[in-house]
N, C-alpha and C positions, 0 to 999 in steps of 0.2 A: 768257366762260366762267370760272367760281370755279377755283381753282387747290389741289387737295390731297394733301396726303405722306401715305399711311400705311407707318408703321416695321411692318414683320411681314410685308408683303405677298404673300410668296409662301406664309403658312402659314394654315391650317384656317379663321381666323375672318377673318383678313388678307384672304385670298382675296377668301368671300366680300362682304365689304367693299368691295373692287375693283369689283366686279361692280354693288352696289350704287350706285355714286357713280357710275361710267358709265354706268348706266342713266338715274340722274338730269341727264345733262348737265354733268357734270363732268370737269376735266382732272385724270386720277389718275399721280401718281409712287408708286408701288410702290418700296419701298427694304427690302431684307435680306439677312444674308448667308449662308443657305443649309445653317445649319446646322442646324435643323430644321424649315425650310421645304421646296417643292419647286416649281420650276419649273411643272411639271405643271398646278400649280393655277392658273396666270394664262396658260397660253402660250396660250392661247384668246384672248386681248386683244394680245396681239406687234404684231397685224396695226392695230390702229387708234392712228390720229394723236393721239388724248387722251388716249394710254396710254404712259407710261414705265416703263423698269426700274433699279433701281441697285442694282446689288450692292455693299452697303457696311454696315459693322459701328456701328449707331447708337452706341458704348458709347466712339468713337473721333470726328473733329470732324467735322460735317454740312455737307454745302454745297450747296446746292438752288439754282441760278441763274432769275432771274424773281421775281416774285411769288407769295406761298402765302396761301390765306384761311383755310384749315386743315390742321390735322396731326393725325391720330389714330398715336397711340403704345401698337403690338400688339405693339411687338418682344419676346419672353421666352419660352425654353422653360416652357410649362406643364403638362406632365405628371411625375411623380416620376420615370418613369425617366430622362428628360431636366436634372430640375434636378437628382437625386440623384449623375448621371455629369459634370454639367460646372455644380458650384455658384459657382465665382468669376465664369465668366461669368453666371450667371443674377443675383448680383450686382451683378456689373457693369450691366446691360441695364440693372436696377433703379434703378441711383446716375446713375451718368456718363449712361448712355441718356439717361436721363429731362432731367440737367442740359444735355446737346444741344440735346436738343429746346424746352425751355422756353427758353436762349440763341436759337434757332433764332426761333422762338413770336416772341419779343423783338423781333430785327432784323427780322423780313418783318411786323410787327403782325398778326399769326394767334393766331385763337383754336385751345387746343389739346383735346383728349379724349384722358385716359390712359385705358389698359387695367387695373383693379384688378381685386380678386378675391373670392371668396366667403371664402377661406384666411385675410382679412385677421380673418377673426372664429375661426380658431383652429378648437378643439375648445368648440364654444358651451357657454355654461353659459346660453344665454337661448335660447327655443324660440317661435318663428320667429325671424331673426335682422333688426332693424329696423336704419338707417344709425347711431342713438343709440349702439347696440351696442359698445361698445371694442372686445371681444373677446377669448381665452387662448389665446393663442401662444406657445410655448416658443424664445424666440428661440437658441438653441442646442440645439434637437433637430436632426434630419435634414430634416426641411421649412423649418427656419428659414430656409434660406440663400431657399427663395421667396415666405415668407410676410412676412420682414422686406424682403428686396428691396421686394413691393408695399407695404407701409407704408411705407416712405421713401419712395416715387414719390410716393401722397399728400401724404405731409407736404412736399417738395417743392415739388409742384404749386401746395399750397394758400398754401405761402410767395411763391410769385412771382405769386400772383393778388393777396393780399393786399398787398405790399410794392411791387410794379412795377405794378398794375393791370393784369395779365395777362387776356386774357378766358379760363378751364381751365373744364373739363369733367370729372366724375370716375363711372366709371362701376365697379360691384363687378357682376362676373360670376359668375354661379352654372353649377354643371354645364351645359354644351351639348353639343349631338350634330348628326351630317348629312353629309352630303359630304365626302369628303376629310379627313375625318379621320383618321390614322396607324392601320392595326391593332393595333402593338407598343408604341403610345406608355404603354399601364401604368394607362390611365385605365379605368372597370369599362364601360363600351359596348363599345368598340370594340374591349376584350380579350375579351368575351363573344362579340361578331357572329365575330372573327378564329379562337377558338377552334372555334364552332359549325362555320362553313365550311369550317376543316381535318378536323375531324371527332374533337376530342380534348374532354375532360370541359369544362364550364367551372368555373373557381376562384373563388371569392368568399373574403376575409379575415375570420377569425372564424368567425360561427354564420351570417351576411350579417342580423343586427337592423340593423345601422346603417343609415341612411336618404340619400338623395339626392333632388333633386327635378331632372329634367331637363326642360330647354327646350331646344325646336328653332331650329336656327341661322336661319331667316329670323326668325323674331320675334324673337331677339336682336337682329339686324341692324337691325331698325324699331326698336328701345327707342334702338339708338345712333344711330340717324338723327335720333331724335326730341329725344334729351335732346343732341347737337349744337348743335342750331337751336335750343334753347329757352335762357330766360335765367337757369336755373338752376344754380350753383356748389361748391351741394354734392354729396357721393356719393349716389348714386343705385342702388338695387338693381334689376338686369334681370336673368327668371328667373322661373321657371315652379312655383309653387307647391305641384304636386301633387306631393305628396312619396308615395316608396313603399322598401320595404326592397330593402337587396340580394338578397336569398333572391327576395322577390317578383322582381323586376327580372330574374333571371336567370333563374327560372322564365316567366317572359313573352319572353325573350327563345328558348328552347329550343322554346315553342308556335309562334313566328315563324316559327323555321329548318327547323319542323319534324322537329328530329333528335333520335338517341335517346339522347343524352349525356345525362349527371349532375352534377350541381354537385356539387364537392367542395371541401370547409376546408383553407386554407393559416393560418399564424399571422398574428393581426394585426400590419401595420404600426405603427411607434413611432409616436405619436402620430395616428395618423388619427379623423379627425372620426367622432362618431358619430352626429350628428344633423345635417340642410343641407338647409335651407327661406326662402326670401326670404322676410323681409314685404314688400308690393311694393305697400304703401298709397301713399307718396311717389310710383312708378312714372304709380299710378292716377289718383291727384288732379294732378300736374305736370304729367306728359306724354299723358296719353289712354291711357296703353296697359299693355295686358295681354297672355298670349300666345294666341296664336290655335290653334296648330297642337295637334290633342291627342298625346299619347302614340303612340297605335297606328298614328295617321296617317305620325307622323316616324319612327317605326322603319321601317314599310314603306318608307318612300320611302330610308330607308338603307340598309336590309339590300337593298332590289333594287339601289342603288347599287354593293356591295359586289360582289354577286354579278355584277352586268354588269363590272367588273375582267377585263382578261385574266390568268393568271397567269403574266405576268411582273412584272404592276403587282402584283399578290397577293404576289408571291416578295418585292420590293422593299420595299415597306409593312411587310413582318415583317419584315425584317432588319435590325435597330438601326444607326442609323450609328454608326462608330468616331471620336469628337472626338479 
């Protein structure tokens, strides 16, 4: 039985992930420390033999006893209100994190997969955004502290594959959505579904022209299963092409909930992207894969997620933890 760490494991994509390797016959260690992860999301797995937990802070020394064939490294607050309230750690997870885990990578000879991001391309001045992409990031605005974090994990990574023959994986994430995702986390989903449910307006920044493209979290989950197992080194964009505006998106989201709110304009955030679309040619030609789930399909199966919530889990989900 293959042996794998994922750092993040008790949050949103982390989870899922877990879920995933188990399925496949896999021995999973879950390892994070809780600070905006949740239990919740793995205590489904407590119960079986190929499933461990370690509450421990990747950004500090790792120590995995046994054998590990791989490590996927998800540890990082990735929502603004998350990195914008605790930047040195999101920092942190980005530098040290990442230098663990490739030390780690090292000693057990495991191939690794970091967690990148769509952010790593900034506020694009290139429309769709290909891996070629540099990207314009203001490395000392308000996002910096998690845009430059995921740059250095890259450049990292890419050093101890090239330099130590590391086997890395580099994966850029574009917007996800689905299960278990935070309501409070600041991200425009799940601030949308959270607002609908309580029954207050939903906000969009700006006029909502800006655009996003979401994908649903199992077909994320296949792009990382996929670009894993395969023998490819560079960044790779997973991420769901169809792009649509926030105004639209919110509008779509208000016909879902069925409720009779109104999207209203708050000021835009410093720096926020105004356009974010994968090119996902690389994705198509390398790995097979493209995403499968549409649009209306993942929202419903989220928003009934949400709404089947008892509200205590409701209450919990909105209330920001205090770092």
């Amino acid at each position: 039985m293959k042996r794998i760490l994922i750092t993040g494991g008790a949050g949103f994509l982390g989870s899922h992930l877990c879920d995933r390797f188990i399925k496949e016959g896999y021995h999973v260690i879950a390892m994070d420390n809780l600070i905006t992860g949740d239990l919740k999301n793995i205590e489904h797995l407590f119960h079986l033999k190929q499933f461990e937990f370690y509450h421990h802070d990747v950004s500090k020394f790792i120590h995995v006893p046994g054998e590990l064939d791989y490590i996927l490294h998800f540890a990082s607050p990735a929502s603004p209100i998350d990195y914008l309230k605790i930047p040195i750690q999101t920092l942190k997870v980005g530098s040290l994190g990442i230098h663990n885990c490739l030390g780690l990578a090292r000693v057990k000879n495991a191939r690794v997969l970091i967690a990148s991001t769509s952010e790593v391309y900034g506020d694009p001045n290139v429309h769709p955004q290909p891996e070629e992409y540099w990207g314009n990031v203001n490395p000392v605005g308000p996002r910096g502290v998690y845009d430059e974090a995921k740059r250095f994990q890259e450049a990292m990574t890419m050093a101890y594959h090239t330099y130590h023959g590391l086997e890395t994986r580099i994966i850029r994430i574009f917007n996800t959505y689905g299960p278990r995702m935070r309501l409070n986390d600041g991200r425009v989903l799940p601030a949308f579904i959270g607002q609908a449910l309580r029954g207050e307006d939903l906000t969009m920044f700006g006029d909502g022209s800006q655009t996003r493209s979401f994908c649903y979290v199992d077909d994320l989950v296949e792009g990382i299963y996929r670009l894993l197992l395969s023998d490819y080194a560079q960044p790779v964009n997973i991420g769901n092409p169809d792009e649509i505006t926030i105004k639209e998106f919110g509008e779509e989201i208000i016909k879902l909930t069925g409720t009779s709110q109104k999207l209203i304009s708050l000021p835009l955030p410093t720096d926020d992207p105004k356009q974010r679309k994968p090119d996902i040619t690389k994705a198509r030609s390398i790995l097979g894969w493209e995403p499968k789930v549409s649009r209306a399909e993942g929202l419903k199966i989220t928003y009934d997620y949400f709404k089947s919530l008892s509200k205590d889990d409701l209450f919990r989900m909105a209330h920001h933890k205090e770092f």
